[in-house]
C-alpha positions as CSV (number, residue, x, y, z in Angstrom):
1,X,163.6,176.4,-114.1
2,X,160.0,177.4,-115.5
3,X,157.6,175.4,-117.6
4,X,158.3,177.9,-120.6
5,X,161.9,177.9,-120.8
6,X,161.5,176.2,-124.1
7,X,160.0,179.9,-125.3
8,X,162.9,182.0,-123.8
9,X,165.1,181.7,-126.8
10,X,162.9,182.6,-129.7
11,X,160.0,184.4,-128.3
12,X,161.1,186.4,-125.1
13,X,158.0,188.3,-124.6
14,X,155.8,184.8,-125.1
15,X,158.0,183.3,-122.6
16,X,158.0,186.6,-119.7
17,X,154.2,186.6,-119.7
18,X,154.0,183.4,-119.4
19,X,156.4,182.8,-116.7
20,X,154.8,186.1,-114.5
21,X,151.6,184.2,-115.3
22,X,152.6,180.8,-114.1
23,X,154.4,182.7,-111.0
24,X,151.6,184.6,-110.0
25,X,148.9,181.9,-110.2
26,X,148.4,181.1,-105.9
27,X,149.6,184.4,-104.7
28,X,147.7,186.6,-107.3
29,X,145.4,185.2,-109.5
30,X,144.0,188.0,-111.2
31,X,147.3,189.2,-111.8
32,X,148.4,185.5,-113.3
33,X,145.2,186.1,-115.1
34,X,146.2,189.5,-117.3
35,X,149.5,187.9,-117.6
36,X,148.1,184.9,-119.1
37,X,146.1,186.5,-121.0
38,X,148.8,188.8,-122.6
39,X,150.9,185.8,-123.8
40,X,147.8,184.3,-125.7
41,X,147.8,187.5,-127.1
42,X,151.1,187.6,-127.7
43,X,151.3,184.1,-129.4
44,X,147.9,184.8,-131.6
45,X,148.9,188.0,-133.0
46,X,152.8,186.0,-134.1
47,X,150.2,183.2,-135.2
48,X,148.3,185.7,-137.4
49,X,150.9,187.8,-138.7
50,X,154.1,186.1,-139.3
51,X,155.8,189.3,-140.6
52,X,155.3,191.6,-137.9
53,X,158.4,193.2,-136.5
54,X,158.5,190.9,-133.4
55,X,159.1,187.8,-135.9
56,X,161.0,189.2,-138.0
57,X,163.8,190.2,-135.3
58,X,163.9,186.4,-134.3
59,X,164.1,184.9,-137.4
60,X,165.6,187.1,-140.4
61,X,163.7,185.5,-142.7
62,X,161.0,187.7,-143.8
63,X,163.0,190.6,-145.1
64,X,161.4,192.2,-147.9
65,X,159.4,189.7,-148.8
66,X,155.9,189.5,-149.3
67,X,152.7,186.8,-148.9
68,X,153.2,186.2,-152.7
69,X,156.4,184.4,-151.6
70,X,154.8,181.4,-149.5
71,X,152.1,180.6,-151.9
């Protein structure tokens, strides 16, 4: 069981960085490093733009809509 499990469900790509991160820390560390990196990207980019594609295949909630909508 990883540390990230609680990511598997609703943000797969989060959570597979993340785990080849946390996996590759002692043997590889530069490795665990790009992998690392790639889920903060990962999690900043969904953090910045809620409606991207990635979101809006987990959730369903975004369709059509706009920013107008949450103000």
């Amino acid at each position: 069981m990883s540390q990230f499990t609680f990511l598997q469900a609703e943000f797969p790509a989060i959570y597979e960085s993340a785990n080849k991160a946390f996996s590759a820390a002692h043997p590889d560390p530069c490795t665990a490093c790009f992998y690392a990196r790639r889920a903060l990207e990962l999690t900043v980019n969904w953090l910045y733009n809620p409606h991207s594609a990635d979101v809006t295949d987990v959730t369903g909630n975004f369709e059509n809509s706009s920013l107008e909508d949450f103000s």
